[in-house]
C-alpha positions in Angstrom: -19.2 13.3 -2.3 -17.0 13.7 -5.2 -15.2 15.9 -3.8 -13.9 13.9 -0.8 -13.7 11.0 -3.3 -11.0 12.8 -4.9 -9.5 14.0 -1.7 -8.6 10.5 -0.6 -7.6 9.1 -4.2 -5.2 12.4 -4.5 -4.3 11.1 -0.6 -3.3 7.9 -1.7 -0.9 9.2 -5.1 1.0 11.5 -2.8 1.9 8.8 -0.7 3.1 6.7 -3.3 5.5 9.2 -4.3 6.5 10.0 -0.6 7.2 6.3 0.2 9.2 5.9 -3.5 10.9 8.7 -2.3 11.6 8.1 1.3 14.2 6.6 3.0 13.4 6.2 6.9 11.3 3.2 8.0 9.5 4.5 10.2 8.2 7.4 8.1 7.5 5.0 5.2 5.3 2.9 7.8 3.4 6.3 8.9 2.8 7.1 5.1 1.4 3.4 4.8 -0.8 4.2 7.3 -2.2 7.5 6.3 -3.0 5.6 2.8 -4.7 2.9 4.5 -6.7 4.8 6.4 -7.7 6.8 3.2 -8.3 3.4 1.0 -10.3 2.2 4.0 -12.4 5.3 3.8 -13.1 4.5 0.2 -16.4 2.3 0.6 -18.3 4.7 3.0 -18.1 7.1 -0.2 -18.1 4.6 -3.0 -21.2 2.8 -1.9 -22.7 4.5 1.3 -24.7 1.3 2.5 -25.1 0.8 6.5 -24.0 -0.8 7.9 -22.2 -2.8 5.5 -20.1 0.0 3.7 -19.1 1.2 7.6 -18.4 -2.5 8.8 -15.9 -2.6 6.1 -14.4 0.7 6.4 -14.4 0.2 10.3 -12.3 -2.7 9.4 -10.0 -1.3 6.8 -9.0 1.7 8.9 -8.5 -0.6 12.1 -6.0 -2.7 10.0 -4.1 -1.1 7.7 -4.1 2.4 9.8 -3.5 0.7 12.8 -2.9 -3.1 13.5 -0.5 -3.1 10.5 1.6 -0.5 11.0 1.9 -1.1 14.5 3.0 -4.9 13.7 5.8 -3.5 11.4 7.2 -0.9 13.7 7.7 -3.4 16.0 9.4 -5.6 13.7 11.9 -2.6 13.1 12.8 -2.4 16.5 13.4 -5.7 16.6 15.8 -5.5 13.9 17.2 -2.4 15.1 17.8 -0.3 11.7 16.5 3.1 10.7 17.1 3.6 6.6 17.2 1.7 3.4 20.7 1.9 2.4 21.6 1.3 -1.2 18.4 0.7 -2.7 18.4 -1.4 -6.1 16.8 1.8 -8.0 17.8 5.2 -5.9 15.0 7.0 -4.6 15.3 10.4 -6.5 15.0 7.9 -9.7 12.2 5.6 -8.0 10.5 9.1 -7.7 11.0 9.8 -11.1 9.9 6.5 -12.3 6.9 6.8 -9.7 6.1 10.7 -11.9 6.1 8.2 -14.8 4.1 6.1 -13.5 1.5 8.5 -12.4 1.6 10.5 -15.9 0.5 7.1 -17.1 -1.9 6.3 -15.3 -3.6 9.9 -15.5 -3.6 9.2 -19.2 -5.0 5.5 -19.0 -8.0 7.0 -16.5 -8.4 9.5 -19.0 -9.7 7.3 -22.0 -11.2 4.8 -19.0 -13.0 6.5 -16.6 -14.6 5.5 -14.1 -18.2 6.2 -13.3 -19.2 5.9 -9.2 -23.0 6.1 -8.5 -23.9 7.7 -11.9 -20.7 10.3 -11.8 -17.2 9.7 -13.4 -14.3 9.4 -10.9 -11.6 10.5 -12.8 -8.7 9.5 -10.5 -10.5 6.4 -9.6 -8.3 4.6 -12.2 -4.8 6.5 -12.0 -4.8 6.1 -7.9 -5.8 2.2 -8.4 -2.9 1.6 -11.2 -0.1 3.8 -10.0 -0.6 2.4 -6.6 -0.1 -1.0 -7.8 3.0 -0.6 -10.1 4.1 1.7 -7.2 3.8 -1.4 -4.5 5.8 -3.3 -7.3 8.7 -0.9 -7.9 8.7 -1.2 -3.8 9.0 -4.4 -3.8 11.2 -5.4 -6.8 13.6 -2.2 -6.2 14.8 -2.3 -2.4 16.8 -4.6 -0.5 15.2 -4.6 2.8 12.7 -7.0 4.0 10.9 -4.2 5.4 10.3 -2.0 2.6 9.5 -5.0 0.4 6.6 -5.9 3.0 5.5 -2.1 2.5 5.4 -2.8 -1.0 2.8 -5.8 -1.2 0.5 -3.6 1.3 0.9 -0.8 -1.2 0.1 -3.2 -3.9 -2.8 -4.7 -2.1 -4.4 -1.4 -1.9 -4.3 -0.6 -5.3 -6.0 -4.1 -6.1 -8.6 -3.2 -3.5 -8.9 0.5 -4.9 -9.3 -1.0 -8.1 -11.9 -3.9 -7.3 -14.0 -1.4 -5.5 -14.1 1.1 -8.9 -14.8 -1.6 -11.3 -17.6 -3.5 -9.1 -19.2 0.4 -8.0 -19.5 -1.9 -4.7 -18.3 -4.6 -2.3 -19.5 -7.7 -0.8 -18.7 -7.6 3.2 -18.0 -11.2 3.5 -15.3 -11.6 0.5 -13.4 -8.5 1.1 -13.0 -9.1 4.9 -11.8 -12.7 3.8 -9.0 -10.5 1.6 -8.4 -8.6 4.7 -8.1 -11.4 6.7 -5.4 -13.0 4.1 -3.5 -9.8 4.1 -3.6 -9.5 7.8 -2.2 -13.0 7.9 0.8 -12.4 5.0 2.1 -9.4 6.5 2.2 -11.6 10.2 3.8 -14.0 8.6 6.5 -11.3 7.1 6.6 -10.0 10.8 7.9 -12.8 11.9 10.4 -14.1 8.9 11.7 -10.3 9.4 12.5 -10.9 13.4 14.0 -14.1 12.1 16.4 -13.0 9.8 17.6 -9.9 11.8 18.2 -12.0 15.0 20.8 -14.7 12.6 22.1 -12.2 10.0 22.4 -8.8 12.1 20.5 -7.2 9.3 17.2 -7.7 7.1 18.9 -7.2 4.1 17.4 -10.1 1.6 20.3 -10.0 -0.8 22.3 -11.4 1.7 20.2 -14.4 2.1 22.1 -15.9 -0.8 24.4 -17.1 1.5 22.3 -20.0 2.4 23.0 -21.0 -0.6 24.9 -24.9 -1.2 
C-alpha cells in the first residue's frame, strides 16, 4: 500500500512543477487532471473503507479528472487563446521557486511525518504543502484568468491532501460538501472567464483595471 501511496504523492509533486513550468493551457488543464485523478485516489489507500473510501474517490476522480477539466477547456475555447504570455514571475523561475518550494517541504515532512494506518508516509506532508504554495504561486504569479483558476484547484488539493494526512481519514458527507463548493467556484470562474473574453478580447485580469473610475 505504501508503495502506491507514494506513487501518487510523487504523481502529484511532478505536476506541480510541470504546471509551474508550463506554458500551454491546454496542457496545464491535462496535468490538473492527472493530479486530480491521483489526489482522488488518495482515500481508497489512506483509509480503505467500502464503500465510503470508494464513494469519495469515485467522486474525486469524476470531478477533478473529468467534469473540471472538461468545464475549463471549454472555457478556453471560448476565449480563443493557447499560452500564458508574460507571466508576472517567468516560468523557468516559477520552476525554480517551485524546486524551493519542494526542498522545503521535503525538509518540513522530514521532522513532521506523517503516520497512515500505523506506517509513516513520508511525502504525505511535502506533496500536501508544496501543492498548496504551488496553487498560490499559480495564482498570485500569472495574469490569466485561466491559470489563476488552475491555481485555486491546485491549492484545493493540497488542503484536501493535507486534511486527509492529518485526520488518517474522511467523513463522506463533509468532504463531498467541499467538493460540491469547489465544483461550484470553478463554475462560477467558467463563466466570469466566457465573460470577460467576449468584452475584453482577452482573459488577461490585469487589464480589468480599466473599469476603473
Amino acid at each position: 500500500m505504501n508503495v502506491c501511496l507514494d506513487s501518487l504523492l510523487v504523481l502529484v509533486l511532478l505536476t506541480n512543477l510541470a504546471l509551474l513550468g508550463s506554458s500551454r493551457f491546454l496542457g496545464c488543464i491535462r496535468l490538473a487532471a492527472w493530479q486530480g485523478i491521483a489526489v482522488g485516489l488518495l482515500p481508497l489507500l489512506v483509509e480503505p473503507r467500502f464503500p465510503h473510501s470508494l464513494i469519495l474517490g469515485a467522486a474525486i476522480v469524476s470531478l477533478k479528472g473529468l467534469v473540471f477539466p472538461w468545464l475549463l477547456a471549454r472555457a478556453l475555447r471560448t476565449a480563443n487563446v493557447r499560452r500564458e504570455i508574460e507571466p508576472l514571475v517567468d516560468f523557468t523561475l516559477s520552476v525554480v521557486i517551485g524546486l524551493a518550494i519542494l526542498g522545503g517541504s521535503l525538509w518540513a515532512g522530514a521532522r513532521h511525518p506523517i503516520r497512515v494506518g500505523g506506517a509513516e508516509v513520508p511525502l504525505m506532508l511535502p506533496a500536501a504543502m508544496a501543492t498548496m504554495a504551488s496553487g498560490l504561486l499559480l495564482i498570485v504569479s500569472r495574469r490569466q484568468a485561466l491559470s489563476q483558476v488552475l491555481g485555486y484547484i491546485v491549492l484545493e488539493n493540497g488542503v484536501y491532501t493535507l486534511g486527509l494526512g492529518m485526520m488518517g481519514g474522511t467523513h463522506l458527507l463533509i468532504e463531498l460538501g467541499v467538493l460540491l463548493d469547489v465544483f461550484v467556484a470553478v463554475f462560477v470562474m467558467g463563466i466570469a472567464i466566457n465573460h470577460i473574453s467576449r468584452e475584453f478580447d482577452h482573459i488577461d485580469t490585469d487589464e480589468l483595471s480599466s473599469l476603473k473610475g
